[in-house]
C-alpha positions as CSV (number, residue, x, y, z in Angstrom):
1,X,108.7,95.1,135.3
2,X,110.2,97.7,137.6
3,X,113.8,98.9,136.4
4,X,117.0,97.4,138.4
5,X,118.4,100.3,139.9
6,X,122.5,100.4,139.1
7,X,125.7,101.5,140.1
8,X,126.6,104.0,137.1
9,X,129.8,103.1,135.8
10,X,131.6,104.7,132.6
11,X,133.0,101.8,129.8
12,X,136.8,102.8,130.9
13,X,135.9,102.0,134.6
14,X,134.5,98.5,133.5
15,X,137.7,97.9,131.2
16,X,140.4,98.7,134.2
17,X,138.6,96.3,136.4
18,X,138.2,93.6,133.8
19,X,142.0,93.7,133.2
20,X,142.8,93.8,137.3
21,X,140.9,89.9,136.6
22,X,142.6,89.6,133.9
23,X,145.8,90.4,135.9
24,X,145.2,87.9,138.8
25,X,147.6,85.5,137.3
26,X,145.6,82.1,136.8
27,X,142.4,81.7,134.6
28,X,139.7,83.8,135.4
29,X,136.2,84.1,134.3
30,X,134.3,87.4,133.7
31,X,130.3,86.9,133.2
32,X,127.8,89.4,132.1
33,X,124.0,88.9,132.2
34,X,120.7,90.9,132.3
35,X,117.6,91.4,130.4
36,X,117.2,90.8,126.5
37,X,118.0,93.6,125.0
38,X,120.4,95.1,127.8
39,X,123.3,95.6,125.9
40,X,125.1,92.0,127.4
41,X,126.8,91.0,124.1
42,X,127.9,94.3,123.2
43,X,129.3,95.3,126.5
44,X,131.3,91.7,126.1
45,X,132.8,92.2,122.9
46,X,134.1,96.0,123.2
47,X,135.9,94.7,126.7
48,X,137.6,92.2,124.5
49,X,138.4,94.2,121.8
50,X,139.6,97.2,124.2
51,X,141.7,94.2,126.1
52,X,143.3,92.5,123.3
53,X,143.0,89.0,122.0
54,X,146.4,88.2,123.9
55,X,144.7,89.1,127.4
56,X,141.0,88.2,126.9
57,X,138.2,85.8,124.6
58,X,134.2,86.3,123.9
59,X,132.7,82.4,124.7
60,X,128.8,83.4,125.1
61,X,126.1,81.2,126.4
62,X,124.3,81.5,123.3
63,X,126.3,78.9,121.7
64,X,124.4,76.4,123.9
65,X,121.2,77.1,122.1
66,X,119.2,73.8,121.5
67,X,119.0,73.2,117.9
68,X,115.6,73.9,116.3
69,X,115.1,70.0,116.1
70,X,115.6,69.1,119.1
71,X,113.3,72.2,120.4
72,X,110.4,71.4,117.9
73,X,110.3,67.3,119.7
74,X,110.2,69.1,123.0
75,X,107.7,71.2,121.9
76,X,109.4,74.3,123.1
77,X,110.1,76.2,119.8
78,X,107.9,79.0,120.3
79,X,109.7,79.6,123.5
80,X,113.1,79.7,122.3
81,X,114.9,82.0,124.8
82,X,113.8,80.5,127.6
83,X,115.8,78.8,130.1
84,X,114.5,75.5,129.3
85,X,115.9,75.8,125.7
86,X,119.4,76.1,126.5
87,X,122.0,73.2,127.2
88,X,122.9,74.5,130.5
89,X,124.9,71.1,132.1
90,X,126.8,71.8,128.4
91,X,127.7,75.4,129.4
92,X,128.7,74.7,132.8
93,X,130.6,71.5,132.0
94,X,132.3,73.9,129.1
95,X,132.9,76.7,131.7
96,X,134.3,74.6,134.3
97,X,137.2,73.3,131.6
98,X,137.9,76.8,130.6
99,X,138.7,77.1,134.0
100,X,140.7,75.3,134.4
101,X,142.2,75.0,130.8
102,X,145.5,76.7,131.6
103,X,146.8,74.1,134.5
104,X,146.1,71.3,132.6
105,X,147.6,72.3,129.8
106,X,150.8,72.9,131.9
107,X,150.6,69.0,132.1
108,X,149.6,68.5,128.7
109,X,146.4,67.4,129.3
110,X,144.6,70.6,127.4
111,X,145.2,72.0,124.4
112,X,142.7,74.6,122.4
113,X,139.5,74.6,123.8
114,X,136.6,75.0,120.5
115,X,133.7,76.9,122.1
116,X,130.4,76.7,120.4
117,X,128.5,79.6,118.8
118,X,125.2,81.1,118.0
119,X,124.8,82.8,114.6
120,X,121.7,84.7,114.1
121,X,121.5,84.5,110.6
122,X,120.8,80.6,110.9
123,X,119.0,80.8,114.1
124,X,120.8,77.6,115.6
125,X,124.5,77.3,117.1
126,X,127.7,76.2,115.7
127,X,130.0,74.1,117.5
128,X,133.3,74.5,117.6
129,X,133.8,78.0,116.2
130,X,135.6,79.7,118.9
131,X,139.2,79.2,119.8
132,X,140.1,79.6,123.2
133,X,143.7,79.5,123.7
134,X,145.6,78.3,127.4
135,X,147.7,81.4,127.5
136,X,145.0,83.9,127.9
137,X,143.9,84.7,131.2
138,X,140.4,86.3,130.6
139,X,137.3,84.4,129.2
140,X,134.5,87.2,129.0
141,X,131.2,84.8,129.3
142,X,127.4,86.7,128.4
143,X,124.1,84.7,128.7
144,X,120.9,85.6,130.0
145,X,120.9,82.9,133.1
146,X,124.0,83.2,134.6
147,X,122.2,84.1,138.2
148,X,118.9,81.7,137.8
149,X,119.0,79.8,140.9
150,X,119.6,75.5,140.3
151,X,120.7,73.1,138.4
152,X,123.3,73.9,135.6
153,X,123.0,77.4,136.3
154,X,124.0,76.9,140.0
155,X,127.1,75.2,138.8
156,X,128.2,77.5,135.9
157,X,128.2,80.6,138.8
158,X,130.1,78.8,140.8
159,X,132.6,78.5,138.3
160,X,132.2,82.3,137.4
161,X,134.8,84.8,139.0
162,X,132.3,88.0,138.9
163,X,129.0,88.6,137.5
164,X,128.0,91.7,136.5
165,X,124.2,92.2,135.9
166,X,123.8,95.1,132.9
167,X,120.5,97.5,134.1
168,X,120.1,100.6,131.4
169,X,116.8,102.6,131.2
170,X,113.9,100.2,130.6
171,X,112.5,102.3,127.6
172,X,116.2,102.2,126.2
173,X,116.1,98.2,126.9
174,X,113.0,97.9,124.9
175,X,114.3,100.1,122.2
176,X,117.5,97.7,122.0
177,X,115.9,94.5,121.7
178,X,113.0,95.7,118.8
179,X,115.7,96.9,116.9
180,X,117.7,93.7,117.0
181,X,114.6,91.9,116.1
182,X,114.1,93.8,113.2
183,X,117.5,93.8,112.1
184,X,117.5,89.7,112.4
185,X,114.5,90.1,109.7
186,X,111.3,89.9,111.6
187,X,109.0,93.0,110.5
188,X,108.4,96.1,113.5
189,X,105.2,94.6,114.3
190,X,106.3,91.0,115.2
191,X,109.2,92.7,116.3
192,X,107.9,94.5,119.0
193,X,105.0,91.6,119.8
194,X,108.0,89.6,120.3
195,X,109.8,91.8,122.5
196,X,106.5,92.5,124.5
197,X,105.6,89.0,124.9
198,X,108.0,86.0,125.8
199,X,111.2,88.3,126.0
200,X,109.6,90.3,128.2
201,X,108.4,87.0,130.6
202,X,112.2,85.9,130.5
203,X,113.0,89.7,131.3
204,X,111.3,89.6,134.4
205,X,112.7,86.2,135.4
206,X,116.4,87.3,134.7
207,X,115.8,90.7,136.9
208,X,114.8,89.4,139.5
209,X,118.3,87.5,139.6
210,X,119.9,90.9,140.1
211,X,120.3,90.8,143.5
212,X,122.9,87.5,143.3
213,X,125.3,89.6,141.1
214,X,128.9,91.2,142.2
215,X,128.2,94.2,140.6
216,X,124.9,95.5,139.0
217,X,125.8,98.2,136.5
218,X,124.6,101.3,134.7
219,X,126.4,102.8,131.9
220,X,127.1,106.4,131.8
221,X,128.4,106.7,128.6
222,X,128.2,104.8,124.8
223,X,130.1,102.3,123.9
224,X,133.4,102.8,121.9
């Protein structure tokens, strides 16, 4: 898989233009996608954490997860990742309320919003575990698909303010995504067989998306 060439950017030049969205005055959604093992979730939770839970909320895609059940009667556990393994018409229908969250609540017709999450430790998602609140005016959205063409994933961009596609070093990519394997409990070996295998066939289908995002990034520095 050749590497997606980015614009190099440094963690405080991503913050200040995540808060000029945040800034705009309505609802506004902020997505970040590439590879597995790019860096997507924890890019996404140091720009909330550097915002502040008054200006900005973490509602990943990986909450969307199809439980192991349902994936073993499609037959599609082994492929879990995939893009066929997610509820995407759930995501989009979820990001399409967050959206517009804070207007209807100004009728009264919205409260809370309860986003659904993904905890590793379990392997399956967990609905209703993140509180989104009408008053803040950044949701901060991470997911692998955010820029596969049709379908759900068609309707969650358009939905999506900006889209920024997260490129480092493909060796460093790699690295990333053994490491979390092993650190979820598989062993280095099925760790990296893992990586190499159906990771690395949904890598290549989410680069290839690169192209249909706002901004394609590479950091220049580690994150705080």
């Amino acid at each position: 898989m050749n590497t997606v060439q980015g614009v190099e950017l440094s963690f405080a030049q991503l913050v200040e233009r995540a808060a000029a969205l945040a800034g705009r005055g309505r609802r506004a959604l902020l997505g970040i996608t590439g590879a597995p093992g790019a860096g997507k979730s924890t890019l996404a939770e140091r720009l909330v954490a550097e915002l502040g839970e008054e200006t900005a909320v973490f509602v990943p895609m990986d909450g969307f997860h199809l439980a192991n059940r349902e994936l073993v009667l499609l037959d599609r556990l082994d492929r879990k990742g995939a893009h066929d393994t997610f509820d995407g018409w759930g995501y989009a229908a979820l990001l399409r309320r967050l959206r517009d969250q804070r207007m209807r609540a100004e009728r009264g017709d919205e409260g809370i919003i309860y986003a659904p999450q993904f905890r590793r430790d379990l392997e399956e998602p967990v609905g209703s575990a993140i509180p989104v609140r009408p008053e803040v005016p950044l949701v901060v959205t991470e997911g692998n698909y955010l820029l596969l063409d049709g379908a759900a994933w068609t309707h969650a961009r358009e939905t999506i303010d900006e889209v920024w596609f997260l490129a480092p070093d493909e060796g460093q990519r790699l690295a990333q995504l053994i490491a979390r394997h092993v650190r979820f409990g598989r062993s280095p070996e099925e760790a990296r067989a893992r990586s190499l295998g159906s990771d690395q066939r949904n890598a290549e289908l989410i680069s290839a998306t690169a192209g249909r995002a706002d901004l394609v990034i590479t950091l220049t520095d580690r994150l705080p």
